[in-house]
C-alpha positions in Angstrom: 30.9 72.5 114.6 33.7 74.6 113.3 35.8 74.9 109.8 39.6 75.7 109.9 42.6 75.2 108.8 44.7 72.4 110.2 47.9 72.7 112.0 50.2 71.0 113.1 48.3 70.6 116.4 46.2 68.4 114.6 48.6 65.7 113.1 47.5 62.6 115.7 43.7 63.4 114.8 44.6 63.8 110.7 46.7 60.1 110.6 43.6 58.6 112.7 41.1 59.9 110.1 43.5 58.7 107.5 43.9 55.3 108.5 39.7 55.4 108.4 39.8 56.8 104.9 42.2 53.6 104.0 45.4 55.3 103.8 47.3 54.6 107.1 50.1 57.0 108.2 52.0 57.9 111.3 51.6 61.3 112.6 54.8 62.4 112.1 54.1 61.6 108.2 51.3 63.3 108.7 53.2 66.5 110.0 55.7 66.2 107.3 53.4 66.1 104.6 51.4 69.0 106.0 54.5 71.3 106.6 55.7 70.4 102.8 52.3 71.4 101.2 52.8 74.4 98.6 50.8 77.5 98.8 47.9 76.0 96.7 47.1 72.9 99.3 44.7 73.4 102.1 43.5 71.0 104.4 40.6 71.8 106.8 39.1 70.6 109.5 35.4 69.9 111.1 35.8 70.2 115.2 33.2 69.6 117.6 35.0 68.4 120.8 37.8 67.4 118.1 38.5 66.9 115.1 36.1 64.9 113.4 36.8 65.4 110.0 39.7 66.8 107.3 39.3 67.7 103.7 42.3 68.2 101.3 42.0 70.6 98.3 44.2 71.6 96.2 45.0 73.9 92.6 45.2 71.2 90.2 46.9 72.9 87.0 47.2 70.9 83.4 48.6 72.1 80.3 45.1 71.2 78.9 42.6 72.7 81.7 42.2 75.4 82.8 43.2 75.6 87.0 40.3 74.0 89.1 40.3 72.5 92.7 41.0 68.9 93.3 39.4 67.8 96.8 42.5 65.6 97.4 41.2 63.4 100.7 37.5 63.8 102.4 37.2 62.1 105.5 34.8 62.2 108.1 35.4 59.8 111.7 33.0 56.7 111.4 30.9 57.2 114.4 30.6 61.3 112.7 29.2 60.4 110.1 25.7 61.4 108.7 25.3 65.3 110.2 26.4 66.9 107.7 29.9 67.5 108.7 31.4 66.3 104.8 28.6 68.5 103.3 30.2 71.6 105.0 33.9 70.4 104.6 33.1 70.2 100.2 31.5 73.8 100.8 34.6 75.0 102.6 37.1 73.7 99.4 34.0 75.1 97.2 34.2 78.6 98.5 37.8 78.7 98.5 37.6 77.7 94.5 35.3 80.7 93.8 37.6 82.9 95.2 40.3 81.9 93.2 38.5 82.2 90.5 38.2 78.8 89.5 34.6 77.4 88.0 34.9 73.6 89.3 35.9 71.3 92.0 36.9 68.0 90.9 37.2 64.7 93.0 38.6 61.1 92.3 36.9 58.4 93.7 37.8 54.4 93.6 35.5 52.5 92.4 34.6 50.2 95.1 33.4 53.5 96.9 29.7 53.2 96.2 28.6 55.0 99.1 31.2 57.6 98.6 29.9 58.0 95.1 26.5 58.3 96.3 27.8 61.0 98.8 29.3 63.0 96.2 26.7 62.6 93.3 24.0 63.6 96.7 26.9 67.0 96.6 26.1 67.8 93.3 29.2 66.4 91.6 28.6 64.7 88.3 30.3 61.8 87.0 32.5 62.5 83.9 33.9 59.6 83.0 36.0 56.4 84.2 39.6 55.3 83.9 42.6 53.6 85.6 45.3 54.5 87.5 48.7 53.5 86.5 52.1 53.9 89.1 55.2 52.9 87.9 57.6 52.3 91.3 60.7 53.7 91.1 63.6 51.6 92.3 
């Protein structure tokens, strides 16, 4: 298995993986989103014959924290799952964090993701603490 950077090669195999992670999008959304990512995204990918997993990390920056890496979307294809592909994929947006400088990696997670919580508490992440998401739609 290999780590790299996507491109825009990749889109079909990204909006698959998306649509597995819950969030369903056409590859051309997929591309969009990709091309329009600032310098401070980066989205990997796991490849054995394919792509068989994408993590998303990015700089997160608030006025009351200091900078720190935000894994964004983890995904890894269902019938993938369990070699240690998502393992890697956190190292990858790990490694990338230390050389920025930053001293964490953060990650949101809904709560009806029990085994995705078990996955990243198995990854060293801790729990912190628990709130809700509020969107206001725009008309």
């Amino acid at each position: 298995m290999t780590i790299e950077l996507a491109s825009a090669a990749d889109v079909d195999a990204l909006a698959v993986l998306s649509g597995e992670l819950g969030y369903p999008a056409t590859s051309a959304q997929v591309a969009s989103r990709l091309a329009d990512f600032p310098a401070d995204h980066r989205v990997w990918v796991a490849r054995t014959d394919g792509v068989v997993g994408w993590i998303h990390a990015y700089v997160a920056r608030h006025l009351v924290l200091d900078p720190y890496v935000e894994i964004g979307g983890l995904v890894v294809g269902e019938g993938e799952r369990g070699r240690g592909i998502g393992p890697r994929l956190i190292e990858q947006a790990c490694e990338w964090a230390r050389a920025l400088g930053c001293d964490r990696v953060g990650v949101h997670s809904n709560v009806v993701r029990a085994d995705a919580h078990r996955f990243y508490e198995r990854e060293g992440f801790v729990l912190e603490k628990r709130q809700g998401v509020f969107t206001r739609r725009l008309d």
